[in-house]
C-alpha positions in Angstrom: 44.1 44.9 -24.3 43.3 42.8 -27.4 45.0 42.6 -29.7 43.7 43.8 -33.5 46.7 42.1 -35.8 45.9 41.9 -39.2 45.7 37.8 -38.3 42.9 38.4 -35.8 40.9 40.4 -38.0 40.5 38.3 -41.0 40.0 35.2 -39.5 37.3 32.8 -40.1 35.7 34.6 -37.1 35.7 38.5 -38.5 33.0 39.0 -41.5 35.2 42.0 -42.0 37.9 42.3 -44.7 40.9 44.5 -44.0 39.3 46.6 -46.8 36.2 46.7 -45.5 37.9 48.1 -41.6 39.4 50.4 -43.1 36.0 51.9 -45.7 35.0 51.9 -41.8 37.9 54.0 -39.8 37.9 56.2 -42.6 33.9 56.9 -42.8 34.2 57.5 -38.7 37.7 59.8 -38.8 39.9 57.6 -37.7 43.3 55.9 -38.5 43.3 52.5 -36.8 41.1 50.7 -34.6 42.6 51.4 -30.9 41.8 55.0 -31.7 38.5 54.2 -30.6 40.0 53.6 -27.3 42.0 56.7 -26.7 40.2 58.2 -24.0 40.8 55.5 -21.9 44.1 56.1 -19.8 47.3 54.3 -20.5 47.4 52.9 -16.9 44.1 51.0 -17.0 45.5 49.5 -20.7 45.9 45.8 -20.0 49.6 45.5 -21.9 49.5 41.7 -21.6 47.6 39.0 -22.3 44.2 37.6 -20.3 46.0 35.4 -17.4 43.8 32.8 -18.3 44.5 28.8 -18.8 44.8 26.8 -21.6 41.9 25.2 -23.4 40.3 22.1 -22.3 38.0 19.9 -23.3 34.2 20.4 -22.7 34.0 17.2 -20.7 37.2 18.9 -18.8 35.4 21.8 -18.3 32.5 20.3 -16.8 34.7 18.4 -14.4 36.6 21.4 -13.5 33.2 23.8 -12.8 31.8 20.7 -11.2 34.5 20.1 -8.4 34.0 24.6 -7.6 30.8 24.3 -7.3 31.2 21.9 -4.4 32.7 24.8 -2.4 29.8 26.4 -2.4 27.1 26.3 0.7 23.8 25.5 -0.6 20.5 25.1 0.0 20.1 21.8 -0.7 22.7 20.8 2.0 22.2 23.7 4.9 19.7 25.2 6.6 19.5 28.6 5.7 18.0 30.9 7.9 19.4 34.7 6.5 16.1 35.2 4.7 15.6 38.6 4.2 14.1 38.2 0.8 16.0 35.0 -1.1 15.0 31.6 0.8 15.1 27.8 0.2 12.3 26.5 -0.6 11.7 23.0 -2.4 10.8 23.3 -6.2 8.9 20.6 -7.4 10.2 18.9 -10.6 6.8 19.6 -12.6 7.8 23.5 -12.6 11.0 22.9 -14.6 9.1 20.8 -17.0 5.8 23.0 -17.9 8.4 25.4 -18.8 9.3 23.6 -21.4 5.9 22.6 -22.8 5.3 24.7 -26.1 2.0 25.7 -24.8 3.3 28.2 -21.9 6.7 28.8 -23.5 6.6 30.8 -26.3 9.3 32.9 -28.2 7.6 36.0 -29.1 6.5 39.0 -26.9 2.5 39.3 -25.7 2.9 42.3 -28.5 1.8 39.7 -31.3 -0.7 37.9 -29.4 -1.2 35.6 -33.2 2.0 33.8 -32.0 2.3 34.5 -28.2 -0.8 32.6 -27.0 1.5 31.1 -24.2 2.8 33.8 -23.1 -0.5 35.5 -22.2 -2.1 32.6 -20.7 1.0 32.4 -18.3 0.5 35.9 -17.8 -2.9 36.0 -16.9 -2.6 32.7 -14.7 -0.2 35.0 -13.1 -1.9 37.7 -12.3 -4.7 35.9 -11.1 -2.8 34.2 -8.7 -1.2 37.0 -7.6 -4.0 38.9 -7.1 -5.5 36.2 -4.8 -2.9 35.6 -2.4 -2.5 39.6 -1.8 -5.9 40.4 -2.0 -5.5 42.8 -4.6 -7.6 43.8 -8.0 -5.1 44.8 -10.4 -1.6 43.3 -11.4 0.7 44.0 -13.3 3.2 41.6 -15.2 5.9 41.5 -12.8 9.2 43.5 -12.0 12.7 42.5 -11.7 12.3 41.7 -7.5 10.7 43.0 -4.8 12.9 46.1 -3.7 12.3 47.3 -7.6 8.4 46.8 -7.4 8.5 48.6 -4.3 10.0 52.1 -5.0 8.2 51.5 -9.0 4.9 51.2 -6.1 5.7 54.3 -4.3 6.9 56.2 -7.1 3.6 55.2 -8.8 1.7 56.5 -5.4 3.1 59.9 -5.5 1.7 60.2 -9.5 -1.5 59.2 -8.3 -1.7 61.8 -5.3 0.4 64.8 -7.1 2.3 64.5 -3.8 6.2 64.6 -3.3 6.9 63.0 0.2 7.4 59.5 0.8 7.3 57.6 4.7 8.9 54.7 4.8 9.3 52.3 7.3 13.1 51.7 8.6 11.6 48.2 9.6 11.3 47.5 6.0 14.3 45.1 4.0 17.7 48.1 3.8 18.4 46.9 0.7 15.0 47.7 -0.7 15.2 51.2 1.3 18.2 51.6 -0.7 16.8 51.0 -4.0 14.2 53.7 -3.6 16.6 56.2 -2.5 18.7 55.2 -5.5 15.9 55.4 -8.1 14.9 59.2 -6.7 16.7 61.6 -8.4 14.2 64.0 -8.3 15.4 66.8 -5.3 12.0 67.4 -4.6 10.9 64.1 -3.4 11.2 64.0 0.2 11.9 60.5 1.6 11.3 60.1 5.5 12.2 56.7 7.4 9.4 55.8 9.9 11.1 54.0 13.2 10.3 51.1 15.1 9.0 50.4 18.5 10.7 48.4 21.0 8.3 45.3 20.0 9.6 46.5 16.7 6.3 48.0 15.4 5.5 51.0 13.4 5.8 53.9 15.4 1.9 55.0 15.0 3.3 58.3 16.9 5.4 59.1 14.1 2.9 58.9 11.4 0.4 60.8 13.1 2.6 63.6 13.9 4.1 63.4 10.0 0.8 62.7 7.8 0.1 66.3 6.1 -0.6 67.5 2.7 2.7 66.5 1.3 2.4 62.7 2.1 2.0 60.3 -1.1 2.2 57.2 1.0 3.0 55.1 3.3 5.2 52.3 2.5 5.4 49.6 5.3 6.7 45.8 5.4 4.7 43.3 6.0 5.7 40.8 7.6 8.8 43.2 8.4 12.5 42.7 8.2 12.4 41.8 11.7 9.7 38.9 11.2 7.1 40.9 13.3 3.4 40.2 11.7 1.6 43.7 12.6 -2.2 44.5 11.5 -1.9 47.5 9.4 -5.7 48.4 9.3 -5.1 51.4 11.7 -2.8 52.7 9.7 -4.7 52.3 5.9 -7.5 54.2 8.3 -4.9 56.9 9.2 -3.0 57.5 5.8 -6.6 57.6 4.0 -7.5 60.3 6.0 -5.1 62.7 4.6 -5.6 61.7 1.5 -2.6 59.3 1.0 -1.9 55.9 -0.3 -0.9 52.7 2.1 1.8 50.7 -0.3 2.7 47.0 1.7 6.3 45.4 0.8 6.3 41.3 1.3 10.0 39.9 1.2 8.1 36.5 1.4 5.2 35.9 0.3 4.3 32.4 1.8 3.7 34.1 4.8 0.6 35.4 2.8 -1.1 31.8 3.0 -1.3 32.4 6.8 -1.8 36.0 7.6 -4.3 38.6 6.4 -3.7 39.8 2.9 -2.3 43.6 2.4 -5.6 43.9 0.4 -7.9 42.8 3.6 -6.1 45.5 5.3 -6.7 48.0 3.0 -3.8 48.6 0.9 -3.8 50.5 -2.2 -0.9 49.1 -3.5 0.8 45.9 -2.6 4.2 44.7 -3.5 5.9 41.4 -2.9 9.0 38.9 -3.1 8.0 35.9 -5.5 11.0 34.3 -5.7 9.7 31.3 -3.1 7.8 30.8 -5.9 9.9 28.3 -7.8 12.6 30.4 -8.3 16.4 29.0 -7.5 18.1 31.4 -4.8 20.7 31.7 -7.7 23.1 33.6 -5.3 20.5 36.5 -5.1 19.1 36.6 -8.5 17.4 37.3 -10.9 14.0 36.6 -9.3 10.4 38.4 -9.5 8.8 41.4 -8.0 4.7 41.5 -7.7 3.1 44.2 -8.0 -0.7 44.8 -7.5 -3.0 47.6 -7.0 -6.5 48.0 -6.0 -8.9 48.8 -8.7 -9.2 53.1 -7.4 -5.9 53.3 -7.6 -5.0 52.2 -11.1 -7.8 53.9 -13.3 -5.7 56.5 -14.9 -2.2 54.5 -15.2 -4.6 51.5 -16.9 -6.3 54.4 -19.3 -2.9 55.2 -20.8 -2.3 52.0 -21.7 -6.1 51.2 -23.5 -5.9 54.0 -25.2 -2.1 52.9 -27.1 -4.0 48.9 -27.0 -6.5 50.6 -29.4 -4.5 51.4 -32.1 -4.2 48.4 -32.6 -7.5 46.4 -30.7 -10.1 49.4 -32.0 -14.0 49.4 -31.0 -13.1 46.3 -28.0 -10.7 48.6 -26.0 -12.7 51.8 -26.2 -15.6 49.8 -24.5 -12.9 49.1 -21.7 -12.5 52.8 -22.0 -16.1 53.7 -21.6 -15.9 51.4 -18.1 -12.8 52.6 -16.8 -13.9 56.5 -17.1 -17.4 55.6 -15.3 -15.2 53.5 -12.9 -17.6 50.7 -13.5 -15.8 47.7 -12.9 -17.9 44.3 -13.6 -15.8 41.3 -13.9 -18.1 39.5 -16.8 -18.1 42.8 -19.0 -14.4 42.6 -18.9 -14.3 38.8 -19.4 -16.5 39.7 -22.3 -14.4 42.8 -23.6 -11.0 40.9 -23.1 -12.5 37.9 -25.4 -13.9 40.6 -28.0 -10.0 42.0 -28.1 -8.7 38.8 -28.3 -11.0 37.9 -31.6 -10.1 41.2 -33.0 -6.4 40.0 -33.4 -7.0 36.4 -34.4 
């Protein structure tokens, strides 16, 4: 446990006076500071001190973290064929490097747009992207990884249909299957694993015989965990019908430059891995989870969001407004919209 001695606390390190601790304790109802940790059991108290070495020099340090990190089995020296979701995949030395120009990298958030003009044009460059190599409409601006854009993407679907049951295919990544279940609180949300074939397909069976009223969606991987490459237009067709939405889950999405997109197969939503795209495998993380949606789906969500934009973007969002109630979608309207909002905040 650390140690509060009078020494400790009016170091050069505290801006705190004794005085000014104890105006403090006092104001809160306390005596001294480790009163603030009395609910924590006596056995879990550390009653020494950190078992930790001496202090070394920086150039030391470097030394010492740089001979550990030769234990480790990286990409760089191994084939790695685990996959399922972090790979190894060259990035080139430009990436680093644009990163660093002042045009992309910016230090304030898109929400001043005055001072953020990098951030937005990496944003949209994003999106664009995104939207072309899963065939999609709509994207939003990224999630944490892939397992999180895929149960934010099926919790989404079942706001869209009213609906409180979820199939999901076992054949998708576990760990992402486990992140939904995680996320769902809600005792009323029903989620129901779809099997696999022998060939290790969807079971079509299954979803036929469990499509009904209370079916949100569909979520299915594609590729799958298992590598298998199915055609999911039979089953868009099939979930439609009942009224439900098909939601795709990519753990890599360079397999998208050679197979049909989730949008071509008619996806509603589509979610994906990106951290092949010039992200480190980092021992797992952090990376970056895509998230698309095609233009149907997204009306209402993207009205919520124009409608707290024009507090501060007036007559130029209501415009987008007026579109997106009529469901009139024309790209060179909103081109011309986006630049009018863009003006309006100059």
């Amino acid at each position: 446990m650390l140690n509060f001695s009078r020494k400790n606390l009016n170091s050069a390190l505290s801006p705190h006076t004794e005085t000014d601790i104890q105006e403090m304790l006092q104001k809160i109802g306390v005596e001294k500071i480790s009163d603030l940790f009395a609910s924590i059991p006596e056995a879990l108290k550390l009653k020494k001190p950190l078992n930790l070495p001496a202090p070394i020099s920086e150039m030391e340090l470097r030394h010492v973290l740089r001979e550990m990190s030769r234990k480790n089995a990286h990409g760089e020296d191994w084939a790695i064929f685990l996959g399922a979701g972090s790979y190894s995949h060259y990035i080139p030395s430009a990436v680093s490097q644009l990163l660093l120009r002042g045009e992309f990298l910016t230090a304030y958030t898109p929400y001043q747009p005055e001072v953020a003009q990098g951030t937005l044009q990496v944003i949209f460059e994003y999106q664009t992207m995104v939207c072309e190599i899963l065939g999609m409409e709509v994207s939003n601006a990224s999630h944490y990884d892939g397992s999180t854009a895929t149960t934010e993407a099926a919790l989404m679907a079942l706001g869209i249909t009213k609906r409180k049951k979820i199939l999901i295919a076992r054949s998708l990544h576990p760990e992402y299957r486990e992140t939904l279940k995680t996320y769902i609180q809600d005792p009323e949300i029903e989620v129901v694993e779809i099997p696999f074939t022998s060939a290790g397909t969807l079971d079509r069976d299954f979803i036929k015989n469990n499509l009904n009223e209370n079916v949100g969606c569909v979520v299915a991987a594609y590729p799958n965990f298992f590598g298998v490459v199915e055609d999911l237009s039979d089953v868009a067709e099939l979930v439609h019908s009942k009224g439900a939405l098909l939601v795709t889950s990519t753990t890599e999405a360079f397999a998208l430059a050679l197979f049909k997109s989730p949008g071509e197969m008619g996806a509603d939503i589509a979610v994906a891995e990106g951290q092949s795209f010039g992200i480190p495998m980092a021992f797992g993380g952090p990376s970056v989870g895509f998230l698309l949606q095609k233009k149907s789906t997204c009306v209402q969500f993207l009205a919520v969001l124009w409608v707290k934009l024009s507090m501060l973007m007036g007559n130029a969002v209501m415009s987008l407004l007026s579109l997106l109630a009529s469901n009139i979608f024309d790209v060179k309207k909103l081109l011309r919209i986006f630049v009018q909002m863009s003006l309006s905040v100059l």
